[in-house]
N, C-alpha and C positions, 0 to 999 in steps of 0.2 A: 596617702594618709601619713603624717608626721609619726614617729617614735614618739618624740618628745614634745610634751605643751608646758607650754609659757602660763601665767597668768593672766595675760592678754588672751591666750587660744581658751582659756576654760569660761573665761566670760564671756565672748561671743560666740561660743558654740551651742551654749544654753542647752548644757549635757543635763541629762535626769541625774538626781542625787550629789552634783556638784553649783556650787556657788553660781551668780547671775553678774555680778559686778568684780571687778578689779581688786580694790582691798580684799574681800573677801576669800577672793581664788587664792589670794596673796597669804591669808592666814592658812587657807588648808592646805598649800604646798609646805609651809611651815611644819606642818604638825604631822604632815606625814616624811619629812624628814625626819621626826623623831622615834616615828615609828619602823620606819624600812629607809634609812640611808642610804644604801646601795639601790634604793630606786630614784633618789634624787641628785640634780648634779646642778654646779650654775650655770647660768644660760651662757649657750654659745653665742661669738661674734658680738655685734655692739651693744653696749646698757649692761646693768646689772639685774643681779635677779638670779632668781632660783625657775630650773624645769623640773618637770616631773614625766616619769617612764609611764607608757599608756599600762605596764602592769598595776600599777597602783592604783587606778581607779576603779569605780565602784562596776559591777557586772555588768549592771544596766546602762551605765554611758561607754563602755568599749560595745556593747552589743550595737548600742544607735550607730557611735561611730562607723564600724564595721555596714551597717545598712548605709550611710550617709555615701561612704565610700563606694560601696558597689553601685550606686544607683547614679556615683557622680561616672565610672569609668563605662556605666551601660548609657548614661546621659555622650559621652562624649563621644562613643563607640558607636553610638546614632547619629551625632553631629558631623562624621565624618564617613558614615555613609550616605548620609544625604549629599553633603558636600559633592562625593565623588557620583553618585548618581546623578546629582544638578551637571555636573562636568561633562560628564559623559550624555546627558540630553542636550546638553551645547553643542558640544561635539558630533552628537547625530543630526541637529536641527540643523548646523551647519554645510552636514556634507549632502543632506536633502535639499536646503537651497541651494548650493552652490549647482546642483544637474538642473538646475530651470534659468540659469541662467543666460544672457542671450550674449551675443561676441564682445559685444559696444558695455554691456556692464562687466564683463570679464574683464575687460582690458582696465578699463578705469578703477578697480576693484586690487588689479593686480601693482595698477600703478602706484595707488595709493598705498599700498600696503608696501612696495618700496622705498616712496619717499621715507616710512616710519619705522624701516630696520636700517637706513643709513643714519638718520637723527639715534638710533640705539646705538648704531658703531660708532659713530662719532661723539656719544657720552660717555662710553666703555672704556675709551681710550686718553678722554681724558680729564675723567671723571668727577666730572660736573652730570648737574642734572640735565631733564629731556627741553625744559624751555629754554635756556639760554643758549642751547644746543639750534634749538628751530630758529629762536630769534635770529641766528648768526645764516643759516641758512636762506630766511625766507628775504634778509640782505643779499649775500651774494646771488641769489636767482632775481631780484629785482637789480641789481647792477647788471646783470648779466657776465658774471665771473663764473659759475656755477660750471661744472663739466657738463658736454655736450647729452649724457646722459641724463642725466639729473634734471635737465631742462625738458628734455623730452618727456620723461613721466611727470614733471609739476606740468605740462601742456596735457597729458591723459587722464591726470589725479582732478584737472579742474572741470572736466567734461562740459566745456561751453562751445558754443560756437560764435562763428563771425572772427572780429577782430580780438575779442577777447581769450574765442580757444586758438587762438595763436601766440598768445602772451603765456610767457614760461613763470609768472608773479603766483605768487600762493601764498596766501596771509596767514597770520599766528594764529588767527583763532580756526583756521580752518583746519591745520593739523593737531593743536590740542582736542578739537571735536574728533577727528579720526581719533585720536590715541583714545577716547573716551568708549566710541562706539567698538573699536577692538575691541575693548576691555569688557564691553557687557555684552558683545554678540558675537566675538570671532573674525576672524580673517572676514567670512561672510556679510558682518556687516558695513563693511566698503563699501558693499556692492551699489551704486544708487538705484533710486526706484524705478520701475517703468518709464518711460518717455512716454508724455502728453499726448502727441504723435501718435503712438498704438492704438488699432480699436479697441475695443473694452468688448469684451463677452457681451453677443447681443441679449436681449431680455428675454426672446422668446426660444432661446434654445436650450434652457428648461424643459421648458413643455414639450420642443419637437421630441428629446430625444427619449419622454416620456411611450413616443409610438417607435423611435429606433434602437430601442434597448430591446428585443424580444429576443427568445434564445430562436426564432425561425429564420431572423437575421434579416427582416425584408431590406429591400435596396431603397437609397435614400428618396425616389419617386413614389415610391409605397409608404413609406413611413410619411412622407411629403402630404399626400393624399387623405390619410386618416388624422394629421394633424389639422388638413384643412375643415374636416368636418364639424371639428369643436371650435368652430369661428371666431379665431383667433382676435387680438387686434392689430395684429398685422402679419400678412406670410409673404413669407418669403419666397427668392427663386430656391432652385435646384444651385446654381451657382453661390448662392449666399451661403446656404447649405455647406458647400463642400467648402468654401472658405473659412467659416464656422469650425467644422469637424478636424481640419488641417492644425484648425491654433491647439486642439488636441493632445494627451499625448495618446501612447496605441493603448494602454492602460486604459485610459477614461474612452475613449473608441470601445474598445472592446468589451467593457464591462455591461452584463445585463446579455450581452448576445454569446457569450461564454461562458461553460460552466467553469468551476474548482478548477478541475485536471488543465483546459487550455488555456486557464486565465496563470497556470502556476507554470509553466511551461515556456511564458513570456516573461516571467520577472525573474530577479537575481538570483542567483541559491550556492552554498556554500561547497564546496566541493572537498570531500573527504579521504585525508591522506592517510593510507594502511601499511606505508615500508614503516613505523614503528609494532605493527602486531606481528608476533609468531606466528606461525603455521597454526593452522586448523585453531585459531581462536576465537574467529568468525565464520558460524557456516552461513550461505544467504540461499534459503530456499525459494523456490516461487513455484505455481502448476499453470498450464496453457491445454486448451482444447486443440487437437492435430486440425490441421487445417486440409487435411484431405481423409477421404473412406478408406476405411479401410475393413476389409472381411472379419465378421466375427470369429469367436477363436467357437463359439458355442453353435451357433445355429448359421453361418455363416454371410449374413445378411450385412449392409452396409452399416458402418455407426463413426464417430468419430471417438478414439480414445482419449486420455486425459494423461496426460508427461506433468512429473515433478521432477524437478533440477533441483539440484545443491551444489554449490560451489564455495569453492575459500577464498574468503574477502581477502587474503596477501595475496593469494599466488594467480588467482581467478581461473582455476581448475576447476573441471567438472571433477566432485568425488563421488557424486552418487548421481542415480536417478530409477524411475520406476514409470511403466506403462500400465495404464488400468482400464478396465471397461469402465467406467465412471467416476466421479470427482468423491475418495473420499479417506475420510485418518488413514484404514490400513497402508493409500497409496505413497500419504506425505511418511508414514512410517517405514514403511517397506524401499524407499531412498532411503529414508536415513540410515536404516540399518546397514546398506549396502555403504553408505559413505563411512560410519562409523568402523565395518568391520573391516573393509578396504585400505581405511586411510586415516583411521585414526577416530576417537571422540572429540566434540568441539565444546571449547568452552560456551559458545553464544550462539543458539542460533536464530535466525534473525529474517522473518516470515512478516508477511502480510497479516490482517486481522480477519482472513477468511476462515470459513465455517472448521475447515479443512484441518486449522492450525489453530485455531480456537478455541476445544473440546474436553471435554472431562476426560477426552482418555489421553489427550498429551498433557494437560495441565493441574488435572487431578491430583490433589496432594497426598491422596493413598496408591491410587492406582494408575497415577499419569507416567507417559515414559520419560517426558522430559526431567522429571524428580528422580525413579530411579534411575537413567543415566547420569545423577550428577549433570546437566545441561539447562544453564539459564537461558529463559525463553525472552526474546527481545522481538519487539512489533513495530513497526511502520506505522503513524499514524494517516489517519483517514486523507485521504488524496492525496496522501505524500509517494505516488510510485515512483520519484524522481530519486526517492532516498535508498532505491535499492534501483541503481541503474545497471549494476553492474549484472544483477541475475537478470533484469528486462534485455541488457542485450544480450547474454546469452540463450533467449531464446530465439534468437533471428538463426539459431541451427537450426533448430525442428521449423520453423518458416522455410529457410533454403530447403529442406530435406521437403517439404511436404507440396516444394514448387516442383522437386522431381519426379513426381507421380502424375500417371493420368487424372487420377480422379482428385485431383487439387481444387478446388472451391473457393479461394480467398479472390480478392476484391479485384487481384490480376490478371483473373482467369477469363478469358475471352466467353462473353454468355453462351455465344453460341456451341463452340466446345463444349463447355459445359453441360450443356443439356443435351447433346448428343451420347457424353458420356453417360451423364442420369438415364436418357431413355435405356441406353445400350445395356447398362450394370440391369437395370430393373428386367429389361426384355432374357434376357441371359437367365435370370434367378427367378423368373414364373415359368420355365420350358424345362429347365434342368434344375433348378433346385440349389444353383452358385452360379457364381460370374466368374469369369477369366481374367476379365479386367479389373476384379478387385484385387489388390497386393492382397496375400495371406498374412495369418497373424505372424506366424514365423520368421516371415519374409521383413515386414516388418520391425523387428524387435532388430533384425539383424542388420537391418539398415541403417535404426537407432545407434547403436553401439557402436557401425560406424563413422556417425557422424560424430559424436559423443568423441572417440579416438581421435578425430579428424581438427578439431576442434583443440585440443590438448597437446597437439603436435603442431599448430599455427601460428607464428610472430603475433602478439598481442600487443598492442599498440598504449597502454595502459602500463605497460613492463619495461623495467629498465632494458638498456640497449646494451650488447655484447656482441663480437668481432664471430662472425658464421667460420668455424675452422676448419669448412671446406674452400666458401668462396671468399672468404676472406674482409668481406664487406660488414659494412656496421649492418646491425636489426635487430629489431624487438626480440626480445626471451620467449620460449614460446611456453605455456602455463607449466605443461610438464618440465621443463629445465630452471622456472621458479621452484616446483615444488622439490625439484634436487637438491639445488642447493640451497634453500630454505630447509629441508629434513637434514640436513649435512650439520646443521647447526643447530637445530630441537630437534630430539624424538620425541614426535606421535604418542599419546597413552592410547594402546591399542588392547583389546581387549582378548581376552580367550574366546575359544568357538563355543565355550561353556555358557562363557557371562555373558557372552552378545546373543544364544539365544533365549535367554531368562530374561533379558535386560528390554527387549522386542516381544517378547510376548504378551497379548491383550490382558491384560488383568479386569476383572470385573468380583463385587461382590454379594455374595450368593448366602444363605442360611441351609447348613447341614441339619439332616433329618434322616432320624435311624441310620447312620453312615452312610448317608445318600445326599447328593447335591445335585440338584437337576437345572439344568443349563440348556436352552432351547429347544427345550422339550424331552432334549434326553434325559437320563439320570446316570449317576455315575458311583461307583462301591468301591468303599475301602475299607477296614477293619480299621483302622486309625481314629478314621472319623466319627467310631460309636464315641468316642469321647467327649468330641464337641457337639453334641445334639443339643440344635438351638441357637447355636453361636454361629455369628458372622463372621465368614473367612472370606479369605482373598482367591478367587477361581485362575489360573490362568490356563491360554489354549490357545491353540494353534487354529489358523482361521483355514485350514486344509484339510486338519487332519482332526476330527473327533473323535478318534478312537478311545482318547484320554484325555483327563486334565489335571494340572497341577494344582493342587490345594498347599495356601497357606495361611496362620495363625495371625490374626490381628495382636499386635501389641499395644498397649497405653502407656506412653512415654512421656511424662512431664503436662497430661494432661490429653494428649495427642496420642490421637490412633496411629501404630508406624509398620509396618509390613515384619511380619513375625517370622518364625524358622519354617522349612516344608515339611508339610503334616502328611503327606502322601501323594501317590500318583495315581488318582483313581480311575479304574477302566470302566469305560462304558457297558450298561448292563438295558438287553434291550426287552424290558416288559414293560415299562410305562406306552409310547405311543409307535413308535420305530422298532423294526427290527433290522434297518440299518440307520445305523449313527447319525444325523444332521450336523454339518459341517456350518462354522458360520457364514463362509462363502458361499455354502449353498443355500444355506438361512437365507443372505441378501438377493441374492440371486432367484430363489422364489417372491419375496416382497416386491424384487422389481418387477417382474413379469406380473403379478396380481397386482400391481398397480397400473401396468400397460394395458393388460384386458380391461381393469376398471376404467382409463382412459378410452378406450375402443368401446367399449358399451355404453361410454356416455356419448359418445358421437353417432352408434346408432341410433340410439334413442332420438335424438335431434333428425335424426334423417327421417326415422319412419315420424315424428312428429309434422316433417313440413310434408310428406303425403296425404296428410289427413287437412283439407281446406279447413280453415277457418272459419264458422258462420257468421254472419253478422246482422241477420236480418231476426226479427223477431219471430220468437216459435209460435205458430197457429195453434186454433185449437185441434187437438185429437181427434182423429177419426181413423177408427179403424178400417184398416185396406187389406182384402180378401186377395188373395192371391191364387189364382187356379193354377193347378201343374200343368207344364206344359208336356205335351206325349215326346217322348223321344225320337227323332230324327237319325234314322237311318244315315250313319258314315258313310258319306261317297268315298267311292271308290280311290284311289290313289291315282296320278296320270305319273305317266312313263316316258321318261325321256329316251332319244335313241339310242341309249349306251344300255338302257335297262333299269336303270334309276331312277327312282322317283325325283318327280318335280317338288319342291321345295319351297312353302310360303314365307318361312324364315328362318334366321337362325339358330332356333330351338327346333324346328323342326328337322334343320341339318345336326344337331348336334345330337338329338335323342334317335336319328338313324345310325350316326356314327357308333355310337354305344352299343347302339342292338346288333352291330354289324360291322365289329373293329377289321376282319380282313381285307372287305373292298375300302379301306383308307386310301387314298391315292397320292403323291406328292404335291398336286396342287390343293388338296384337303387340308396336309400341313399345311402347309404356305398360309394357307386363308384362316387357321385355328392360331398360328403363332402369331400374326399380323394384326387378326381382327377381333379374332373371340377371346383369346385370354389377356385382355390389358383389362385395367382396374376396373370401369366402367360395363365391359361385357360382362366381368368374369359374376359382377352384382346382379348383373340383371338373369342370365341365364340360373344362378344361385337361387334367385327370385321365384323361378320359375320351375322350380325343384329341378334342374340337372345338377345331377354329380360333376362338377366341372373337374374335382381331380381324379375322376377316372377316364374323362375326356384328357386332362394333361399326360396320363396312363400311355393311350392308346398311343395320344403323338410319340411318347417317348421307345415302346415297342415297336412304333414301324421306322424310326431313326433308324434303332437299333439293325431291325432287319435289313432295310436297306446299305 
């Protein structure tokens, strides 16, 4: 927008409250010369005439102008993003044809694109335009003076054959249409079209791959089969087929018989550089289920626990991690804390969109921890596991680690082993009550920690390379001698033992009553809290230890609820339900077990349902049926085998002697109770049958003992 208008600019701007024509604009620069002088001046550069300062005009036309102006620099400021968006879809449309290219349009594509930067050098130089520049050209290549070059690509630029693509002649209008087609498609559109020559995508390979696109993947005989059933108007061989599938690429192949994850696995993806981040600025979490059993820490029985890793996106250090009986917040927390108070707080941490990492209690904006640590939460989107590859391969440790256990289960594990070890673990933990072959939880945790070590001490191939200043050879840094000399250069905000346990503790919020907060059933007393009767506070607590919890004061900050000062430490007071404290690990830990019984009672129930036939036949009518007692039959006697023992019609009958009669056990008694009566199937049915089978498991174990 000008300072200064002319009487030309005020009549075609057709401003509100000034003049519409020439003359006129003409007398009101006039007359506001005599009003404000120092706003008027004569016109600069050529003509005469008087300007006028945009001060001078009336509100309402500096107000338009002012609009006129914004709307021309937001008009223009779109015109040259579209511009560069249009460039840049050239640009991609280009580098997408150019990979379907075949050798024979390459070469002609690239030829021709040669002949059109020597026609440029040789305008550049001596600066004339690009026709008279060809003209002079497509002369010396019809004389044949041209360099032996230069003949060679006007022979590829003309992609003919016979005697003609032998001739090195290339007419003017054939390279003004190259210089044309540059110009509106790119280097790419050089390229010529398909050759005649080619088959053409047959018709009905549509529909075939209507039956070969299923995610069961059948082979092309199968999908051949169900294609033929919908009587095509013509099918094809098995041959034609795989000719068909070949002109493919693995993309169009694959699609329909892959999901997300294997179809993204196959295409491009950008790979992401972290030597500009500092230390601990990205943490990258992830959890994996153990791939082998291991002994409960509780009841000692087989289960598979639940590892979360965290590592730092620079140095790709393990900084934390945590073992849990089940997948859940406290476990993704309880890593964190350990990476947090170990190694520092992260600015980003940066997790998958599992339930885990999800949750009101990490993203809570009163009570989540990722808030009060200060810790921006960044996610992965859906089937993107590829964008956090660096924590995927760190879990190929707990895989290695869980390939060195007997009781390893993954997909490498010989079946047959396998189920030697299952019967063995199982036979072990119905005779005595644990297995030997199970790793303990201890044993375990210690094994973690040192692969975890192990791992952190490794050349990492991902790491820059430095001279081994023992052997002297080049290799990878190993995570730990990143994170050195990376801390050598930023310190870590690393937290007090204060703040890191306030900052990790569960917060949830609860309503005080009579300075009482009651928290999973407990209740908990503070003199403090007569004051908030009514009021929502912030509860926090140790998921160990319920002896106490922390009470804090909601504030309202700017409209917003914000985590207030501590209102007290209230101890557990036990007359509402307990008279010992409920812990919230033993809170979950109850829920799971009453959800395992409810799971087990509902598969009884199904069991004793399929003992009861089904009827199907229609009910008769009623008639009452008399039933006389029958007198009771005198108990035969028992028969005696030669040893003195009774003979035995089966194994209830063996088991309910053994009971009445635990000293003659004999070792071959074991043998036959460990082997035959107590596996899953016996131990139901004698159950059935009202024996006590664990005082039969009893007996066996008393006459171990003795013998």
């Amino acid at each position: 927008m000008k300072d200064w208008l002319s009487a030309r600019d005020i009549a075609e701007a057709r401003l509100p409250g000034l003049p519409g024509n020439r003359p006129n604009a003409s007398e009101w620069i006039r007359r506001a010369a005599e009003r404000a002088p120092h706003l008027v001046r004569a016109r600069q550069g050529r003509g005469a005439g008087l300007e006028v300062s945009l001060d001078a005009l009336p509100v309402e036309a500096r107000a338009e102008l002012e609009r006129r102006s914004s709307a021309s620099a937001i008009a223009l400021a779109d015109a040259r993003d579209l511009a560069d968006a249009r460039e840049a879809d050239r640009r991609q449309l280009s580098t997408v044809v150019l990979r379907h290219l075949t050798a024979r349009q390459r070469r002609v594509m690239e030829a021709r694109a040669g002949l059109l930067a020597e026609i440029e050098r040789r305008a550049l130089l001596a600066g004339r335009g690009r026709k008279p520049i060809a003209e002079a050209l497509v002369a010396e290549l019809r004389a044949g003076f041209a360099a032996a070059e230069l003949q060679r690509l006007a022979r590829h630029a003309n992609d003919r054959g016979g005697e003609a693509g032998r001739n090195a002649a290339v007419s003017l209008r054939s390279l003004l249409a190259w210089f044309s087609q540059r110009e509106a498609g790119g280097v790419a559109a050089l390229a010529p079209r398909q050759s005649r020559e080619r088959e053409d995508v047959p018709g009905w390979l549509d529909a075939f791959l209507v039956h070969y696109r299923k995610p069961s993947k059948p082979a092309i005989t199968e999908a051949l089969d169900q294609f033929a059933k919908t009587n095509p108007p013509a099918l094809p061989t098995v041959d034609q087929v795989r000719r068909a599938l070949a002109k493919l690429s693995h993309l169009e192949r694959a699609a329909g018989r892959e999901g997300k994850l294997a179809m993204r696995a196959r295409m491009a993806y950008t790979a992401r550089d972290v030597s500009d981040l500092l230390v601990t600025s990205v943490y990258v979490g992830d959890g994996k289920t153990f791939d082998a059993e291991i002994a409960h820490p509780i009841h000692g029985g087989p289960f598979r626990p639940e590892l979360t890793s965290i590592i730092d996106a620079r140095t790709r250090r393990c900084v934390g991690w945590s073992a849990a009986l089940d997948e859940s917040t406290h476990a993704v927390v309880d890593a964190l804390r350990r990476a947090c108070g170990d190694n520092g707080i992260p600015a980003i941490f940066y997790t998958d969109r599992g339930p885990g990492y999800r949750n009101q209690a990490m993203d809570g904006p009163l009570t989540g921890f990722l808030g009060r640590a200060g810790i921006t939460a960044m996610r992965a989107l859906a089937y993107g596991s590829q964008a956090k590859g660096n924590i995927e391969r760190f879990n190929h440790v707990w895989s290695r680690l869980s390939r060195e256990l007997p009781t390893y289960l993954g997909r490498e594990m010989d079946k047959e082993a396998r189920q030697l070890v299952h019967k063995a673990t199982r036979r072990e933990l119905a005779l005595s009550g644990r297995s030997a072959t199970l790793p303990s939880w201890p044993f375990f945790l210690e094994q973690c920690a040192g692969a975890v070590a192990a791992y952190n001490a490794r050349p990492h191939s991902e790491l820059p390379r430095l001279r081994d200043p023992e052997t002297g050879k080049l290799r990878h840094q190993t995570p730990d001698e990143a994170w050195a000399a990376a801390t050598a250069e930023f310190q870590p905000v690393m937290p007090s033992a204060e703040e890191l346990e306030d900052m990790f503790r569960p917060w949830t919020i609860r309503k005080t009553r009579r300075a009482l907060v009651e928290w999973l059933g407990n209740s908990y007393f503070a003199p403090e809290l007569e004051a908030h009767h009514g009021d929502d506070v912030i509860v926090g607590y140790d998921i160990r230890d319920a002896s106490r919890i922390w009470v804090r004061a909601i504030d309202l900050v700017d409209g917003e609820r914000q985590p207030g000062e501590l209102i007290a430490v209230a101890a557990f007071e036990g007359h509402k339900t307990r008279y010992v404290p409920l812990s919230y690990e033993q809170a979950a830990i109850e829920r799971r077990a009453a959800g395992r019984v409810g799971r087990l009672e509902r598969k009884i129930a199904t069991a004793r349902q399929e003992l009861t036939p089904q009827l199907t036949l229609q009910p008769a009518a009623s008639v009452p049926i008399v039933i006389e007692p029958m007198p009771e039959a005198a108990a035969p006697a028992p028969r005696l085998a030669a040893n003195g023992r009774p003979i035995f019609r089966d194994d209830e009958d063996l088991a309910r002697w053994l009971i009445a009669n635990p000293e003659q056990v004999t070792e071959r008694d074991r043998s036959y109770i460990r082997d035959e009566m107590l596996d899953e199937r016996s131990r139901w049915l004698l159950g059935r049958a009202g024996i006590d089978v664990e005082r039969l498991r009893e007996i066996v174990r008393a006459a171990e003992r003795a013998a």
